[in-house]
C-alpha positions as CSV (number, residue, x, y, z in Angstrom):
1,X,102.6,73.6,77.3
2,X,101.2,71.2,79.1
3,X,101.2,67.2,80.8
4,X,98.9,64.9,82.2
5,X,100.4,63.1,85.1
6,X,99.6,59.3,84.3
7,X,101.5,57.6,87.4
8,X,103.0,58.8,91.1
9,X,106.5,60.7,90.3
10,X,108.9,63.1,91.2
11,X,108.8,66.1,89.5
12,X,112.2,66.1,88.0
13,X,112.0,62.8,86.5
14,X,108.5,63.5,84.9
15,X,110.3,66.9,83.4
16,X,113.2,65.2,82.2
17,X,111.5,62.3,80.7
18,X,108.9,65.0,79.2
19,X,110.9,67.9,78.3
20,X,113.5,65.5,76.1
21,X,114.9,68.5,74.0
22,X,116.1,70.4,77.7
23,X,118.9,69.4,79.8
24,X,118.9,68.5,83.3
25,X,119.9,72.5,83.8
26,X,118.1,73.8,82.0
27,X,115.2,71.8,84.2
28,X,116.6,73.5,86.9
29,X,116.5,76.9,85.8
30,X,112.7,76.7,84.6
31,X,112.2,75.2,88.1
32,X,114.1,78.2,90.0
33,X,113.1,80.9,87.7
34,X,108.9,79.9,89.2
35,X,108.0,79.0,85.2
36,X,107.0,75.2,86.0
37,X,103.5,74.8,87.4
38,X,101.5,71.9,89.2
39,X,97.8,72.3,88.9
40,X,98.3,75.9,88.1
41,X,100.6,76.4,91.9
42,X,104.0,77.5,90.9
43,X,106.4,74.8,92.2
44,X,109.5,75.2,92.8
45,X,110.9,71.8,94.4
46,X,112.4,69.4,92.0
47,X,111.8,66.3,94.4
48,X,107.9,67.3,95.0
49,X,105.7,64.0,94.4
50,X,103.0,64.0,91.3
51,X,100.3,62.0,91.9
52,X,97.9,61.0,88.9
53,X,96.0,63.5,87.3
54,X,97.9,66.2,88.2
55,X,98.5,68.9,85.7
56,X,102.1,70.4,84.9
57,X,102.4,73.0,82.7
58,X,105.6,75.1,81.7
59,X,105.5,78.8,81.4
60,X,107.9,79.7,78.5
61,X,107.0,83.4,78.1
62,X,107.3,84.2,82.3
63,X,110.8,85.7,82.1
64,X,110.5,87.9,78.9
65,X,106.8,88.9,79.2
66,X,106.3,89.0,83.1
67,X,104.8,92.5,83.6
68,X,103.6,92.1,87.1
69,X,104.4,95.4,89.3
70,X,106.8,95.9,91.9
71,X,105.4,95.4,95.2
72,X,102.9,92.3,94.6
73,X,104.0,89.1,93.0
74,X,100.6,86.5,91.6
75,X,101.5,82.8,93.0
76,X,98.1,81.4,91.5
77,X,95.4,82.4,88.8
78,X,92.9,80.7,87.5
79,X,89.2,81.8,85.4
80,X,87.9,82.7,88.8
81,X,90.5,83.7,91.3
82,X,93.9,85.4,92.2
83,X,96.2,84.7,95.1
84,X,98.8,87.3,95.2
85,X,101.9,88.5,97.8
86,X,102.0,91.4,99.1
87,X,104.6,93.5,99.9
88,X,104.6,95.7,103.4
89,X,104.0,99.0,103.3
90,X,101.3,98.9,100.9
91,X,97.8,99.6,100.9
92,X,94.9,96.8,100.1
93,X,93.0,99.6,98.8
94,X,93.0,103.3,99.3
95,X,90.7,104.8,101.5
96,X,89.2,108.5,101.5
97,X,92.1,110.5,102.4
98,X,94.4,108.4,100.6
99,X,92.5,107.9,97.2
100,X,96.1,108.4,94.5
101,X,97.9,106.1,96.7
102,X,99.8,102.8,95.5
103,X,97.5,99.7,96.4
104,X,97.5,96.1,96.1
105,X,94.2,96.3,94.6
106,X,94.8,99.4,91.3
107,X,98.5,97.5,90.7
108,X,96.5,94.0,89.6
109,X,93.7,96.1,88.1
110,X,96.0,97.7,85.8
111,X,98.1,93.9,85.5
112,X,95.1,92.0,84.6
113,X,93.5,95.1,81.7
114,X,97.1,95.2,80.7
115,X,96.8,91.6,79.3
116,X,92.8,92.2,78.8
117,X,90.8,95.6,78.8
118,X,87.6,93.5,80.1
119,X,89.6,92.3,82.8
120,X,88.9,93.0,86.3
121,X,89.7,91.9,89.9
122,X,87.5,92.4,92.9
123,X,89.2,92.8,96.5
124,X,87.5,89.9,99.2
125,X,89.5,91.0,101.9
126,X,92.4,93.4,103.1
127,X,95.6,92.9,105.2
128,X,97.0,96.3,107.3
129,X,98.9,98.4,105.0
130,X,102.5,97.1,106.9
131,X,101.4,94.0,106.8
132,X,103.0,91.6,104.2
133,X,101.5,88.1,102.7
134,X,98.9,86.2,101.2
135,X,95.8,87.6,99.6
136,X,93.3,86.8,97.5
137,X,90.9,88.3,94.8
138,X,87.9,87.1,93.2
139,X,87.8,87.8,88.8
140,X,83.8,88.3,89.2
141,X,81.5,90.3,91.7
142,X,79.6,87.2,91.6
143,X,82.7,85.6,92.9
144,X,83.6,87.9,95.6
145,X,80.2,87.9,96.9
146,X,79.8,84.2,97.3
147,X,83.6,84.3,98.9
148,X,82.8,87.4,101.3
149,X,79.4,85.5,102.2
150,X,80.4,82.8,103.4
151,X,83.8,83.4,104.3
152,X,83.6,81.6,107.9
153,X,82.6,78.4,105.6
154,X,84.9,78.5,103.2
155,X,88.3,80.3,104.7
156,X,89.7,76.9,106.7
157,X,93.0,78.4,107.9
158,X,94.4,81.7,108.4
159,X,98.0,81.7,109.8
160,X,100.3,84.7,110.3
161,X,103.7,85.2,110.9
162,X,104.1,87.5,114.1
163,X,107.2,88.7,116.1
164,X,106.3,90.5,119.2
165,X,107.8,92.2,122.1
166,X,109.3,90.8,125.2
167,X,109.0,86.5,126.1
168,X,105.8,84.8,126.3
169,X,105.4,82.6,129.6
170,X,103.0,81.1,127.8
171,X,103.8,79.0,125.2
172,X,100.4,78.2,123.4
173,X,97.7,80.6,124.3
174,X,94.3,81.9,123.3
175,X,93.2,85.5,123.2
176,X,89.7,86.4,123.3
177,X,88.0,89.6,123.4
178,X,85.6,92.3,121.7
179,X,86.8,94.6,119.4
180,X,85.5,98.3,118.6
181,X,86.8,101.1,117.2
182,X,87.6,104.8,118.9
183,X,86.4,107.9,117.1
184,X,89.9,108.3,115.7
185,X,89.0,104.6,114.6
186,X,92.2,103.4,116.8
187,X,90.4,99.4,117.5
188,X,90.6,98.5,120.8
189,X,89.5,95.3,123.1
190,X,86.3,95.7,125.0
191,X,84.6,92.9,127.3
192,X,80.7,92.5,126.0
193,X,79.4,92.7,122.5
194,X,76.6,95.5,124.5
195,X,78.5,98.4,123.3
196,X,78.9,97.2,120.0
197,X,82.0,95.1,119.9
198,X,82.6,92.3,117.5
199,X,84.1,89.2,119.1
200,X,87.8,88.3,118.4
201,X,89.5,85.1,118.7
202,X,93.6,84.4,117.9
203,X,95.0,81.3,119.2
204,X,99.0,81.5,118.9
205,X,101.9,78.9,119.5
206,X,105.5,80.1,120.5
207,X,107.9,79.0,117.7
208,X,110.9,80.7,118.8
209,X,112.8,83.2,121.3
210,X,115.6,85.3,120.8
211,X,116.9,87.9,122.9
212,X,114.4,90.2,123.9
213,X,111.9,89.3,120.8
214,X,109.1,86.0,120.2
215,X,108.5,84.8,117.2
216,X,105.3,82.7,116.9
217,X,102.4,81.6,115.0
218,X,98.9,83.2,115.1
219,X,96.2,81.5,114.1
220,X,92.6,83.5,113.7
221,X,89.4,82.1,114.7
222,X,88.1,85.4,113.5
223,X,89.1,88.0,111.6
224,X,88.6,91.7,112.6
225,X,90.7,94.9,112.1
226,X,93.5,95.4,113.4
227,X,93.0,91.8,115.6
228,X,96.5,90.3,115.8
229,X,97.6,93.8,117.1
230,X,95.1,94.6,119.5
231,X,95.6,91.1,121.3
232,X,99.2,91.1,121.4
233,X,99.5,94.6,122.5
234,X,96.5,93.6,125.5
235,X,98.5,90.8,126.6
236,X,101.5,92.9,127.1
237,X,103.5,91.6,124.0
238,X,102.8,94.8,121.1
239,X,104.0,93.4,117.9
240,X,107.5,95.4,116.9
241,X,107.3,98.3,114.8
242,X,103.5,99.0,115.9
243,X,104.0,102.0,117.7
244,X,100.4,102.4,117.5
245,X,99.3,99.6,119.8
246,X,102.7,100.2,122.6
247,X,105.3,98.6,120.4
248,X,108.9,100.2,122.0
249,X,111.1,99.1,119.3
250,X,111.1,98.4,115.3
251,X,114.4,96.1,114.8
252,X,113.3,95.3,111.6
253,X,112.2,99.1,110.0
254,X,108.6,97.5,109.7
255,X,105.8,95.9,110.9
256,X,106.3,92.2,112.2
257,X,103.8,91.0,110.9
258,X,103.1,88.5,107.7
259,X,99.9,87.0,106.6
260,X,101.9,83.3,106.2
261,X,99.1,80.8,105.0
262,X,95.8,81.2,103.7
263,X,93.8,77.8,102.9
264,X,90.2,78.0,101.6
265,X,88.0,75.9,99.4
266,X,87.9,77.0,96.1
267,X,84.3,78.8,95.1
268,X,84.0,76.9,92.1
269,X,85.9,73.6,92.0
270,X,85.1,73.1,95.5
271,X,88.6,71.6,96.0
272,X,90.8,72.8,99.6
273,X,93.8,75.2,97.9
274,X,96.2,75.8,100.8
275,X,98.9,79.1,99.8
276,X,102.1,79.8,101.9
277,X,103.9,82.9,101.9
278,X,107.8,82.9,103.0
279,X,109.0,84.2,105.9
280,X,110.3,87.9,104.9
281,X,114.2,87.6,105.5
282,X,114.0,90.5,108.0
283,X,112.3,88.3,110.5
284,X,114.7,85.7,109.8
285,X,117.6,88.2,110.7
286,X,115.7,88.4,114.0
287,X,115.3,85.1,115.0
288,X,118.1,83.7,113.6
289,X,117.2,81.5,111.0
């Protein structure tokens, strides 16, 4: 089911005065329970603003027929994409030595031919296996090639969630180096590109402090393997839980790290779609919130 916004209005009043056989509860629990939609974006908020044009649509079916798998949850699909969150702990895709693993990538597959057996999803891009948040997946390989191409173009913001080891003296800071990998493919900061190194660029802000732990923002400029890690472990601040970079401590069983925010420009509409992931609740235990 769906409306065509004709005016600016708050959501709840555009559901109320459009939904006339539900009560103002029941409004509540379609809003709370993720089945109303703005433009395709789940929304939540019963004081959001339409503007005109918009599109709300109400998912009826969501509670009974919702067969997404444990461990990824789809905030946005359209013809062409999917934007999904990810749990931590696991995989993007598997890799050689870990081919029967769960992944991010075989749970949608399976999802998407569930409903369709033409279906498919193609991965654009991965996030660390302890690594929580946004990511998304094109519905073509036409798609994923034109987003992979020109990814630089059409990725506008990449924000993580990070909480880090120790207090930062400074507050906003930029870290800059080349990255490489080892032979055990352990990536590590090098000064020049001349012995192969890719440049690497996180800028990050200091949001909060607690204790003996940071919590900030990082924002990448670039984005290689492993880069958030790497930087924060070469400026003395390893994110906690990653033992592999220095981290001393793991207060919250898990990597602290959380791909927050992803906004791009959509390959075929062409219009700026910005998706935010929440802060995972262990981090909040951490810093307080």
């Amino acid at each position: 089911m769906e409306f065509k916004v004709l005016e600016k209005i708050e959501l709840m009043k555009f559901l109320i005065e459009n939904l006339k056989k539900q009560s103002r509860t029941n409004i509540k629990t379609l809003l709370s329970k993720e089945q109303i939609l703005v433009n395709g974006k789940v929304e939540k908020q019963f004081n959001y603003v339409l503007t005109k044009d918009d599109i709300v649509s109400v998912d009826w079916n969501k509670n009974r027929n919702d067969k997404t798998p444990k461990g990824i949850k789809i905030i946005y699909e359209d013809k062409f994409i999917i934007v999904v969150e990810k749990e931590s702990g696991i995989l993007s895709i598997s890799t050689e030595n870990k081919k029967n693993e769960r992944t991010v990538y075989k749970l949608l597959m399976d999802y998407v031919k569930g409903r369709n057996e033409r279906d498919r999803v193609f991965i654009v891009h991965r996030l660390d296996k302890d690594t929580s948040g946004v990511m998304l997946f094109a519905k073509t390989e036409e798609i994923k090639t034109e987003l992979q191409e020109n990814w630089k173009d059409i990725v506008k913001e990449r924000e993580y969630a990070v909480i880090v080891e120790g207090i930062l003296q400074n507050k906003v800071g930029q870290v800059k180096s080349y990255l490489k990998d080892n032979k055990a493919f352990v990536t590590y900061s090098v000064k020049d590109d001349k012995t192969g190194g890719k440049l690497a660029v996180t800028n990050y802000k200091v949001e909060k402090t607690k204790g003996k732990y940071t919590y900030l923002k990082a924002l990448l400029e670039t984005g290689r393997k492993n880069q958030i890690r790497v930087h924060m472990s070469d400026i003395g601040h390893p994110v906690v839980g990653d033992k592999k970079y220095g981290a001393q401590t793991n207060p919250i069983k898990r990597l602290g790290l959380h791909a927050h925010t992803l906004k791009f420009i959509h390959p075929i509409t062409k219009k700026e779609m910005c998706f935010t992931s929440n802060i995972p609740q262990e981090f909040k235990r951490i810093i307080g919130e």
